[in-house]
C-alpha positions as CSV (number, residue, x, y, z in Angstrom):
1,X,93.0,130.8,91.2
2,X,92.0,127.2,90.2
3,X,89.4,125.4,92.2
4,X,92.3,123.1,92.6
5,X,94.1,125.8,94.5
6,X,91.4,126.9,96.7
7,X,90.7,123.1,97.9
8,X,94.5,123.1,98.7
9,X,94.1,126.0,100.8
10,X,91.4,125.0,102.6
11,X,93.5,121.8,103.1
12,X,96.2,124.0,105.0
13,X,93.7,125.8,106.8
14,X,92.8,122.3,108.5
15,X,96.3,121.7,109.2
16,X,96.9,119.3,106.5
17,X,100.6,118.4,106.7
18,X,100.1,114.6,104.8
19,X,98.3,113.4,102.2
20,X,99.0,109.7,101.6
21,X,97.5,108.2,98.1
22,X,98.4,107.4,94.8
23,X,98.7,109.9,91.7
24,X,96.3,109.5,87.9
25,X,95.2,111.4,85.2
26,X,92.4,112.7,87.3
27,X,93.6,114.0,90.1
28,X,97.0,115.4,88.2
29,X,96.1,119.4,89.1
30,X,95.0,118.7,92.8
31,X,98.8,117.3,92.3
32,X,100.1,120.2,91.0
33,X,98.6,122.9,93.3
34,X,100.2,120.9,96.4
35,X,103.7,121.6,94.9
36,X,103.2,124.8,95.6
37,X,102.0,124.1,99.4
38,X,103.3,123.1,103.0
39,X,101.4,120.0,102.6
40,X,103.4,116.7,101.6
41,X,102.4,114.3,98.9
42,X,103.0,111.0,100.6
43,X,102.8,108.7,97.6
44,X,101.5,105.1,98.4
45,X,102.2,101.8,96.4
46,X,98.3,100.4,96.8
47,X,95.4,103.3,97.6
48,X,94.4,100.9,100.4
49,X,97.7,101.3,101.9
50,X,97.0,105.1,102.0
51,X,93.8,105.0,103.9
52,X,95.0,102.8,106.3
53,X,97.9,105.1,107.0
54,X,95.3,108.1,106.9
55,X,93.1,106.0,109.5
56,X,96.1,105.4,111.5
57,X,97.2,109.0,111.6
58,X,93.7,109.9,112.2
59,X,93.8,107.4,115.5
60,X,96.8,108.6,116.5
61,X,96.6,112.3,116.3
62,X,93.2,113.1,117.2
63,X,93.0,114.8,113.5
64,X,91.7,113.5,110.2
65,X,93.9,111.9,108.3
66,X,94.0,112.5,104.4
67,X,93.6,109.9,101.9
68,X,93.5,110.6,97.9
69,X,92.8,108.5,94.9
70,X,92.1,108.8,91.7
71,X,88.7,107.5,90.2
72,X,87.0,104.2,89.9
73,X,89.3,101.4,90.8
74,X,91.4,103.9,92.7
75,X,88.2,104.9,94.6
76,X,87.6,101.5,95.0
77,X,91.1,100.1,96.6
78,X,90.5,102.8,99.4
79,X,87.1,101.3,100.8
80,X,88.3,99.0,102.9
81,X,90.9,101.7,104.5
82,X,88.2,103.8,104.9
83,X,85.3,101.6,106.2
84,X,88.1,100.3,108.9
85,X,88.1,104.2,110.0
86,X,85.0,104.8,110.2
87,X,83.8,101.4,112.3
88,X,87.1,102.1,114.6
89,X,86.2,105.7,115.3
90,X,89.2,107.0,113.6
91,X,88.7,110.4,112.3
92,X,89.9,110.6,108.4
93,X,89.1,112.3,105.0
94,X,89.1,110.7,101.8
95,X,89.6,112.6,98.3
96,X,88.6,111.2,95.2
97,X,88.4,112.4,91.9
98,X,86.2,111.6,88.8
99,X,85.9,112.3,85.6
100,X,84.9,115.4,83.5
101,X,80.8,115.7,84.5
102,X,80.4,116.1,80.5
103,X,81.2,112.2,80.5
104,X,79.2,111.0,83.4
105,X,76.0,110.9,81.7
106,X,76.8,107.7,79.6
107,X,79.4,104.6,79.6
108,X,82.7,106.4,80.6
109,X,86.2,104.5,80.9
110,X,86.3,103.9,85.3
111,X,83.3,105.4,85.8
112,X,81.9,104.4,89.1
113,X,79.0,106.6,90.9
114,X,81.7,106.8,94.0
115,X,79.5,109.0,96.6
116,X,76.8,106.5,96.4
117,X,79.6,103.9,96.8
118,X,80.8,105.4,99.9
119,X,77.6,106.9,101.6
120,X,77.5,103.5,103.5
121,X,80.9,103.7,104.5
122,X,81.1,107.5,105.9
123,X,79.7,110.2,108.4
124,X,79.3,112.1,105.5
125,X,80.2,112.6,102.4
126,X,79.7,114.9,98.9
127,X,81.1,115.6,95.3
128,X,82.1,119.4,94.9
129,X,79.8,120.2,92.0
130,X,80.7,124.2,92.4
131,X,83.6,126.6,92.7
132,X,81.1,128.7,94.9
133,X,80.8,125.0,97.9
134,X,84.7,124.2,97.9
135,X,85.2,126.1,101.2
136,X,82.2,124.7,102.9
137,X,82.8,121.3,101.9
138,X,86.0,120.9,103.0
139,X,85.5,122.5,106.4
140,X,82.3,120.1,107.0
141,X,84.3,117.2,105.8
142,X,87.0,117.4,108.6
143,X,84.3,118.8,111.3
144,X,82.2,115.9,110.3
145,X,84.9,113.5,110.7
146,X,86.5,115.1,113.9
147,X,83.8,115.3,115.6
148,X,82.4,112.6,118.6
149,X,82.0,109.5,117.6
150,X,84.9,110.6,115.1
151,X,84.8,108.5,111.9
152,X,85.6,108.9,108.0
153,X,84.4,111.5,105.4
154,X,84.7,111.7,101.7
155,X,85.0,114.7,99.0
156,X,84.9,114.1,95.5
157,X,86.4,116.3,93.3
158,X,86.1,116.0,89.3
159,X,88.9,116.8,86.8
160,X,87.1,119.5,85.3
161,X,85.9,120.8,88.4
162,X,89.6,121.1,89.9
163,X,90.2,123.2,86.5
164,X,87.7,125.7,86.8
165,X,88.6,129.1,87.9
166,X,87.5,130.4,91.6
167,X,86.2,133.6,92.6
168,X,89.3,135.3,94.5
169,X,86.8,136.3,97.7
170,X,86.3,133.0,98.5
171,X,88.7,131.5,101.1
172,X,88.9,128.9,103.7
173,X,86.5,128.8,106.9
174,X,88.4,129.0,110.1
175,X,88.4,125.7,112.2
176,X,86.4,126.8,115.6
177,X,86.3,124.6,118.4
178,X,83.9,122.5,119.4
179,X,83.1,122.2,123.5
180,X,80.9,119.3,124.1
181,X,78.7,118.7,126.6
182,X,78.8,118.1,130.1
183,X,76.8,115.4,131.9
184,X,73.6,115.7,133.4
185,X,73.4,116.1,137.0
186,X,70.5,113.5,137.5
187,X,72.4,111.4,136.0
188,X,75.3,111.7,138.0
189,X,73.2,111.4,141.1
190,X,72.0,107.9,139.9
191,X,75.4,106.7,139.1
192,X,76.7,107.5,142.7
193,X,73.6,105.9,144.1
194,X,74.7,102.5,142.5
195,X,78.1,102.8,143.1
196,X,77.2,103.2,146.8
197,X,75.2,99.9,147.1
198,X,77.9,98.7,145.0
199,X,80.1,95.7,146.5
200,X,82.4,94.7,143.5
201,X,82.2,97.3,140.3
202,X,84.8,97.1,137.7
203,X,85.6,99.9,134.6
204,X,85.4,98.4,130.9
205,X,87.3,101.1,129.3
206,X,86.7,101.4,125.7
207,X,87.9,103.5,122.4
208,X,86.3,106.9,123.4
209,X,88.3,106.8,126.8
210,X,91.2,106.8,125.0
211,X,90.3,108.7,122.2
212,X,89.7,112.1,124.2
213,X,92.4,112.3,126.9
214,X,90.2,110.5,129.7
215,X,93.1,108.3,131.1
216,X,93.8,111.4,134.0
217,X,90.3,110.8,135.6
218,X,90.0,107.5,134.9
219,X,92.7,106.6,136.7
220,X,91.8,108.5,139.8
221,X,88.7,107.0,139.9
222,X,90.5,103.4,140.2
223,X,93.5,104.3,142.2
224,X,91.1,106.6,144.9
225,X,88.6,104.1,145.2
226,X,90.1,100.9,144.3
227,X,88.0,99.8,141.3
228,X,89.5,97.6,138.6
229,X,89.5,98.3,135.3
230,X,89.9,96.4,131.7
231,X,90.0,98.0,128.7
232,X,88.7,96.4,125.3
233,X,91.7,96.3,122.1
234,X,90.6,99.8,121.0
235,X,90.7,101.2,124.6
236,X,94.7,99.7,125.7
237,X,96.2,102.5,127.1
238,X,93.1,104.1,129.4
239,X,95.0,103.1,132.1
240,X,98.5,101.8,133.2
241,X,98.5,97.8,133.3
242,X,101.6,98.7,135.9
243,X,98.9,99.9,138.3
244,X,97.6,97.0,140.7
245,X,93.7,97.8,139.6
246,X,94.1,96.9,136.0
247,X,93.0,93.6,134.5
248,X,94.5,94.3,131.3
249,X,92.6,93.8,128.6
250,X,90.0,91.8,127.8
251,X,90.6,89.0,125.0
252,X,88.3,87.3,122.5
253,X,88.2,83.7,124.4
254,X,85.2,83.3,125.7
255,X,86.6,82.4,129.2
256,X,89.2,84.2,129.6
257,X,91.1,85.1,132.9
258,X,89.6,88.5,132.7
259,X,85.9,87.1,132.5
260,X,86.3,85.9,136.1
261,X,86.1,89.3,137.2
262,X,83.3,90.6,135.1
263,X,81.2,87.5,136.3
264,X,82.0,88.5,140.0
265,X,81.5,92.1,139.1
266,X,77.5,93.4,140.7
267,X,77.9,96.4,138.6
268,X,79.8,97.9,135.3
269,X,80.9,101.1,134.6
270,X,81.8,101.0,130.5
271,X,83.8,103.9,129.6
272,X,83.6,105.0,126.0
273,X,82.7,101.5,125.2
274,X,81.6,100.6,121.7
275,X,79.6,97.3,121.8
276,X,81.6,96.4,118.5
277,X,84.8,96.4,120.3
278,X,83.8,93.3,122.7
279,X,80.1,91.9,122.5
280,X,78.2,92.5,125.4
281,X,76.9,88.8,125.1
282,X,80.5,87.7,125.7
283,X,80.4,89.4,129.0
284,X,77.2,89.7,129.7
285,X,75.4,86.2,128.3
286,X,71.8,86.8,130.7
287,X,71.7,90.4,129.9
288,X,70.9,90.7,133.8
289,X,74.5,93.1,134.9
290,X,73.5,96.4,136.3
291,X,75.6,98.5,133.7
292,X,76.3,102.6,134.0
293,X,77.2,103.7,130.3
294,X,79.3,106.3,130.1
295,X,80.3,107.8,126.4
296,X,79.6,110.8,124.5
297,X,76.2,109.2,122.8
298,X,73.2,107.3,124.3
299,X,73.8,103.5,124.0
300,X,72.9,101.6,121.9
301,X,69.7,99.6,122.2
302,X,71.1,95.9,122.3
303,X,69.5,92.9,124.8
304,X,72.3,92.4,126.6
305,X,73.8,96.1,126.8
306,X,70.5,97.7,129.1
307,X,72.3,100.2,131.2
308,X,70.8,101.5,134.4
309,X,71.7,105.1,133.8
310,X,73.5,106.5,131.0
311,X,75.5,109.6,131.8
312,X,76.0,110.8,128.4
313,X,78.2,113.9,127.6
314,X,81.7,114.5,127.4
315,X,83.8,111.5,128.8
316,X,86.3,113.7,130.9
317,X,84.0,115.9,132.5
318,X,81.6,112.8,133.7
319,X,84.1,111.0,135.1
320,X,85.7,114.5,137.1
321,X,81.9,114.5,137.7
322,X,81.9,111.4,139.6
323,X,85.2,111.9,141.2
324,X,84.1,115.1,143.1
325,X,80.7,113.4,144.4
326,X,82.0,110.1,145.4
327,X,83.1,109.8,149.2
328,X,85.1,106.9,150.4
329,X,83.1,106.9,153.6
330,X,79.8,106.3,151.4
331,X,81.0,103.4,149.9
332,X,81.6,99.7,151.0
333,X,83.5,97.6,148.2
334,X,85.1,94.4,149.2
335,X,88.6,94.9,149.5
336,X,91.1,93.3,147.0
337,X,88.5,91.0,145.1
338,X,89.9,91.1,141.6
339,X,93.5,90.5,142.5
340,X,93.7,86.7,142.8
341,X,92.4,87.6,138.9
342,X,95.1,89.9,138.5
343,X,97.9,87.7,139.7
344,X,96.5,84.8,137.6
345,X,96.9,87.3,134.2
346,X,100.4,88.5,135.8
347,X,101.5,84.6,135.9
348,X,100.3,83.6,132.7
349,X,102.0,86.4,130.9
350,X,105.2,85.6,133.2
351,X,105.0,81.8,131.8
352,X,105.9,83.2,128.4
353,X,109.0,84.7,129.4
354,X,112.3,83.3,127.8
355,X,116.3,83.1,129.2
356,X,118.6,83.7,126.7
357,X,119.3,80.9,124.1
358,X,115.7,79.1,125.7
359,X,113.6,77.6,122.7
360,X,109.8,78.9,122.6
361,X,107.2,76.1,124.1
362,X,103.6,76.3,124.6
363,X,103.1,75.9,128.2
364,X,100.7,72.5,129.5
């Protein structure tokens, strides 16, 4: 059995069923142990068209999505693809190849030191430089990458490597799954405590709410208690903009109908909120909003994102948390304050509308 053919394994043992790149010299018997697999060579006019089809899988799915080049310049075309994936929380691996480590010491035709290239780019990433690591690598690869805050890893595998023979014993490392964390009860304490002296709070849902199913409890908590919510780009979805409490989402204009709300907001519950997806200065220009972060990782440390309490742990199981402690009869929210909002985004969208045969204008 060729290295080649043990890294295809493992591949299957992830649940591989896509690999999207573009074929070379160097990557050839990777190639030709997939012929004999489940697993479908998807092959891609541009390699940065494959990683972005990878990160889009990856997105979609929940899994990793597979991306494989060959060396240098092929390496290369995938960055982009790949650095996308890993700043948008979208859980992919990326395959290169190289050439023969006899050549790597001097000038080689493509030669590029591609891990060091994509160390800034990745969770994680490592060149298989042993028959004896293949199994390991690839299963920390796609637990890397999977796991919260998902994001992109890279293996590279040599030509001469993927020719060597393997060992027979060695096979692929069962996927195990991972239960994260619940929240901490003090901190769940806290959050109901500012939720109950509370008059107007509103959700920013974000990426991670809708990355991990949250969309069930986070949509209790709105429709139960009547608490709007807008999600960022990355977090459309969280919750139905049929449902009277959302805002939709919120744009990239600095005043925007939706920044009415936050203004009149006295208290912010972000929801798997990355503060990439939608500065907090945009919403929160004096840094003084009494913010509850809620994500699977301590915020970030950022002037104008200082959360009160941070109820870190996983997303689902804090917000359940909060639904089984809050009591209507505790709290005392204004009724209806974000609607006039809401009916302002309704109209504005409704302006757009076209009859049949009606020419597009800009309204005003």
């Amino acid at each position: 059995m060729k290295v080649s053919d043990l890294f295809v394994k493992c591949l299957e043992n992830e649940g591989v069923q896509y690999i999207f790149g573009v074929p070379g010299e160097e990557n050839e018997d990777l190639l030709f142990s997939l012929e004999e697999s489940s697993i479908q060579f998807v092959p891609c006019r541009h390699e940065q068209g494959a990683a972005f089809i990878a990160n889009v899988w990856g997105r979609l799915t929940g899994r990793a999505g597979v991306c494989l080049s060959t060396l240098g310049p092929g390496a290369t075309n995938l960055i982009t693809g790949v650095a996308d994936a890993n700043l948008d929380k979208a859980p992919l691996v990326a395959i290169t190849a190289q050439g023969g480590l006899t050549r790597l010491h001097h000038e080689s035709h493509q030669y590029l030191d591609v891990v060091n290239t994509f160390r800034p780019i990745t969770k994680w990433n490592s060149a298989v430089n042993s028959p004896e690591v293949v199994c390991e690598i690839v299963r920390k690869a796609f637990k890397v990458a999977e796991l919260e805050k998902p994001g992109a890893t890279h293996i590279e595998l040599s030509e001469d490597m993927a020719k060597q023979e393997a060992r027979q014993k060695l096979q692929p490392i069962p996927p195990k799954r991972v239960r994260r964390p619940g929240p901490d009860y003090k901190a769940i304490n806290r959050m109901v405590s500012l939720l109950m002296t509370a008059r107007r709070p509103l959700v920013i849902a974000g990426n991670g709410a809708i990355r991990k199913l949250a969309s069930k409890h986070l949509t209790q908590l709105a429709t139960t208690h009547k608490i709007p919510v807008v999600s960022t780009f990355m977090g459309k979805g969280a919750i139905s903009d049929r449902l009277e409490y959302s805002l939709l989402s919120i744009g990239l204009g600095f005043k925007d109908y939706v920044i009415e709300a936050v203004e009149k907001a006295d208290l912010i519950l972000t929801v798997g909120y990355d503060i990439a997806e939608y500065p907090p200065e945009k919403w929160n220009p004096n840094g003084n909003k009494k913010i509850i972060h809620i994500d699977f990782v301590p915020a970030e440390v950022y002037t104008h994102y200082d959360p009160e309490v941070e109820v870190v742990g996983d997303i689902s199981g804090s917000l359940w948390a909060l639904n089984q402690r809050l009591v209507d009869g505790d709290l005392h929210f204004d009724c209806d304050w974000y609607q006039p909002v809401r009916h302002r985004i309704l109209d504005d969208i409704a302006s757009y509308d076209l009859q049949e045969g009606q020419p597009f204008t800009i309204p005003g």
